[in-house]
N, C-alpha and C positions, 0 to 999 in steps of 0.2 A: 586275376592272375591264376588262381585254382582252376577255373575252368580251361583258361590257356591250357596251363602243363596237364590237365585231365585227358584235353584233346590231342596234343601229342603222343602221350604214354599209350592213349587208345589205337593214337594211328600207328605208331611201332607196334604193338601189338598185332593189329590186323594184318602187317606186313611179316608177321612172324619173327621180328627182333625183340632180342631180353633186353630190356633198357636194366633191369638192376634195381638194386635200393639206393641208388645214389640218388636218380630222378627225384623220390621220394622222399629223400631227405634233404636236396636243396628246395623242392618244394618246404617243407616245413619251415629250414633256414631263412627263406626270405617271408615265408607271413610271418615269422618272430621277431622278424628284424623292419618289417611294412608296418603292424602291430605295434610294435615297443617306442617304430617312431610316430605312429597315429596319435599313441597315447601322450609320449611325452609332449607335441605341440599341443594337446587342448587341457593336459592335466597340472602342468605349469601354471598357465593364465588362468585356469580355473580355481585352483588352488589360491592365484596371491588373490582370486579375485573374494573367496570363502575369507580368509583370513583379514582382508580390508571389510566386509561386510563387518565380521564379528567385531572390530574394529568402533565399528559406525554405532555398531548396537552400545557399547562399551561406553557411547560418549565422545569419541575421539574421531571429531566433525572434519578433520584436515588429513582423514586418513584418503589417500588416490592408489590408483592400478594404473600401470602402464600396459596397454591397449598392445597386445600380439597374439600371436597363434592363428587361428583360421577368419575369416572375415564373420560370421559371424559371433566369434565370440569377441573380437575386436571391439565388433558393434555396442555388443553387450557389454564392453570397459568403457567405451566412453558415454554410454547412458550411466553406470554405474556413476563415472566423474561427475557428469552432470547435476545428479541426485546429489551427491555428498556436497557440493558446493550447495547448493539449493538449501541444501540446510543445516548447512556450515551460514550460513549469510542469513538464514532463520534464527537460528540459536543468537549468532551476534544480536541483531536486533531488539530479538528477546530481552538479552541481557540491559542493552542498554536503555530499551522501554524502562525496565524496571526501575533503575537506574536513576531515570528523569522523573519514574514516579515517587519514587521515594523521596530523592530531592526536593518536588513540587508540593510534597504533603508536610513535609520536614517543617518547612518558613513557616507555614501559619499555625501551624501548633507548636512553633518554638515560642510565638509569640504571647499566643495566648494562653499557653504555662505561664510565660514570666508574667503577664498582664494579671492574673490569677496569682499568682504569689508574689507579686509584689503588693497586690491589695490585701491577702493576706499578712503580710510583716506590715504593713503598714507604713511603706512606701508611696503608695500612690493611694488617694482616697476614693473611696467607695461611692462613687458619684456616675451621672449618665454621662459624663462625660468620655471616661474613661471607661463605662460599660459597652458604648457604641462601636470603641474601639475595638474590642472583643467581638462584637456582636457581627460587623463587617468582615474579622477573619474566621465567622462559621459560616458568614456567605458565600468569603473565595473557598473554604472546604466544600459546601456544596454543590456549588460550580462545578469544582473539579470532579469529584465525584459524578456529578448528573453526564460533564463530559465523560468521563471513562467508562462510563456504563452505556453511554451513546456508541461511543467506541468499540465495545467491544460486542453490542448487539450487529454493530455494520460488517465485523471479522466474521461474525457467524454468520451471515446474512438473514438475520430476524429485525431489523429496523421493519418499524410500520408502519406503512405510509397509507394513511385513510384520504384515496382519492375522492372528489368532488368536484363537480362545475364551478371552476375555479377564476375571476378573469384579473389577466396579469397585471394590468395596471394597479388595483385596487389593493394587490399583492406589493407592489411597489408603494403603492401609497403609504400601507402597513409601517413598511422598512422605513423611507420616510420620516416620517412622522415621529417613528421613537427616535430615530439618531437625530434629526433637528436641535436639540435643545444643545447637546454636545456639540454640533457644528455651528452651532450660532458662541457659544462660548468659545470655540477657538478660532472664531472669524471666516471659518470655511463657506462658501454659499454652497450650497445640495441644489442641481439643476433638473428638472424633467422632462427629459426631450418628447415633443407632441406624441402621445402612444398610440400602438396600433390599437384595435379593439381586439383584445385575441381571450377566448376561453378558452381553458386546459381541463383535463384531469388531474389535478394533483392534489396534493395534498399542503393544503392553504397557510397550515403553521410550519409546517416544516422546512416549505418555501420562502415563508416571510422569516425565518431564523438564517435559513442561510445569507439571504439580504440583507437582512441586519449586520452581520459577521462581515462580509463585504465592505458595506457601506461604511463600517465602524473602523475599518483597517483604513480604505479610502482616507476617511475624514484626520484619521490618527496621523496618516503619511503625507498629508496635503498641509505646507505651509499657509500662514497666514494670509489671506485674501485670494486663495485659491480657491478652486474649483471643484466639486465632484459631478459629474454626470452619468443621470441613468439612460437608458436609452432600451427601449421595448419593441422588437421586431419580427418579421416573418422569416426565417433563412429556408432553401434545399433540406434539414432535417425537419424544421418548424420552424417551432419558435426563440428566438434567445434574447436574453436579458444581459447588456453589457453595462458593464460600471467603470468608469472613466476616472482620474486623477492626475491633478497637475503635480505631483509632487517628483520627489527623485528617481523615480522609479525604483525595479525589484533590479540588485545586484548578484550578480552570479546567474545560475541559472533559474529562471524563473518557477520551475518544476521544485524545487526544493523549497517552497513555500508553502506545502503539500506536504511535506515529512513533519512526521511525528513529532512536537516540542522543538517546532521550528521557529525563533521569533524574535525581532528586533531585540534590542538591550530596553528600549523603552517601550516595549508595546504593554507591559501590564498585563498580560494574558497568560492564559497556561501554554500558548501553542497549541491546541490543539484547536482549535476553531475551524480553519480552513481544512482540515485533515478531515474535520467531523462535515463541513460543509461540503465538499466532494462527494463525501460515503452518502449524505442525503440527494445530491443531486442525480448520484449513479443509481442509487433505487428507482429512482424517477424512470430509470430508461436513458438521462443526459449525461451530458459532459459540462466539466468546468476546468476549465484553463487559464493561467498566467500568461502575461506576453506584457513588453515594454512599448510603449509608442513611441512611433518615429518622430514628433515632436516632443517629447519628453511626459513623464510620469505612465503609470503602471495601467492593464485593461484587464479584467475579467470577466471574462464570458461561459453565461451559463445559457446550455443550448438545452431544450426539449422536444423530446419527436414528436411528432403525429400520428405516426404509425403505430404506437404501443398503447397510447390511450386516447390518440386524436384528436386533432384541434373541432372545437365543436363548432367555433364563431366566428 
């Protein structure tokens, strides 16, 4: 706009007419008034957008900006919305981890206070009996404990996973072998579908825990003369290992069997098993997935690639 009215004033000039100071002062007139409106669209939005940040910093995770003035600072309100939700839904979480963990450490050391003072007054007698009793609620504490430190190595991603030529089956045998006694006690039969021969890289305990953990939800969800099946195969990523059950299958959606102190009324667990067995199988480079079968009871499948530490065999 300056250069416009520049080139005018020059051309009356050269033509030998006084334009005046008027020229000159509606020149100034309108960059005060181009100016004051430049300013006010991006000093507004930038403004609520300063004042929602400090907002954010403050604590106060449900503070938002409504998105105007130029496009890109628009752009720049709704990444800011984004962020603040992001950890507005962090924070909740947070809160309510806590929450469950306090809860989950609460029961067994409510227990074994009273189990401890009550053999102190001399309530109950100082016998193995009632020391076992105790002694089982410092192994659901260590449990929990070993999980939450399992947990919280997989959030920072320091989980270690000591790969080795590893072959699947034998892996499966593992799993197996320790749930058998449980499954034979609640009538379940554990089936093993003819396995491929396949060796991996992985890391050989960490894989037979996660199959354990499976295998133990399986057998726990599977009525009386039911079924579990393993099944060991090649797929497009590699390898995956599926586990089968007749039982009612997962309600709702099956992904929320995977959130944090997720877990039946009867399963006896802290919840976190499947949540810790995902985080070991994603080290690995795999995936593990919930899905219901179309003839009824639950499938999960944990896949392994080839490409990240390849199948050898």
């Amino acid at each position: 706009m300056g250069f416009l009215f520049g080139y005018v004033l020059r051309d009356d000039r050269d033509r030998g007419e006084d334009t005046g100071p008027p020229v000159v002062l509606i020149m100034v007139i309108v960059a005060v008034v181009a100016t004051a409106f430049a300013y006010r669209r991006l000093a507004r939005p930038m403004s609520r957008l300063l004042d929602s940040a400090s907002r954010i910093g403050a604590g106060e995770y449900d503070a938002r900006v409504r998105p105007d003035g130029p496009r890109s600072v628009r752009t720049l309100g709704y990444a800011f919305n984004d962020m603040a939700a992001q950890l507005d839904a962090s924070e909740t979480a947070r809160r309510r981890f806590l929450a469950d963990v306090t809860h989950e450490l609460r029961t067994p050391l409510t227990v074994l206070q009273g189990g401890v003072e009550a053999q102190l007054d001399g309530v109950h007698p100082r016998d193995d009996e009632h020391l076992a009793t105790l002694l089982e609620q410092t192994r659901t504490l260590a449990r929990l404990v070993e999980d939450l430190r399992t947990l919280a190595l997989g959030d920072a991603g320091q989980l270690t996973i000591a790969a080795e030529p590893t072959s699947l089956p034998d892996v499966v045998g593992d799993a197996v072998t320790a749930i058998r006694p449980m499954a034979t006690a609640r009538s379940v039969t554990i089936s093993v579908a003819p396995p491929s021969a396949i060796t991996l890289l992985v890391d050989r305990v960490r894989l037979v825990q996660v199959l354990t953990n499976l295998l133990t939800n399986a057998v726990r969800h599977t009525p009386a003369d039911g079924t579990v099946t393993v099944t060991i195969g090649r797929d497009d990523a590699g390898a995956a290992i599926r586990v089968d059950d007749t039982g009612p299958g997962i309600s709702g959606d099956p992904e929320r069997v995977f959130d944090r102190f997720h877990r039946a009324a009867d399963s006896g667990g802290s919840g976190l098993g499947l949540t810790i067995a995902r985080q070991l199988v994603d080290a690995h480079g795999g995936t593990l997935t919930a899905a219901n079968r179309p003839d009824g009871g639950a499938r999960f499948t944990v896949t392994l690639p080839s490409k990240t530490d390849g199948i050898l065999a």
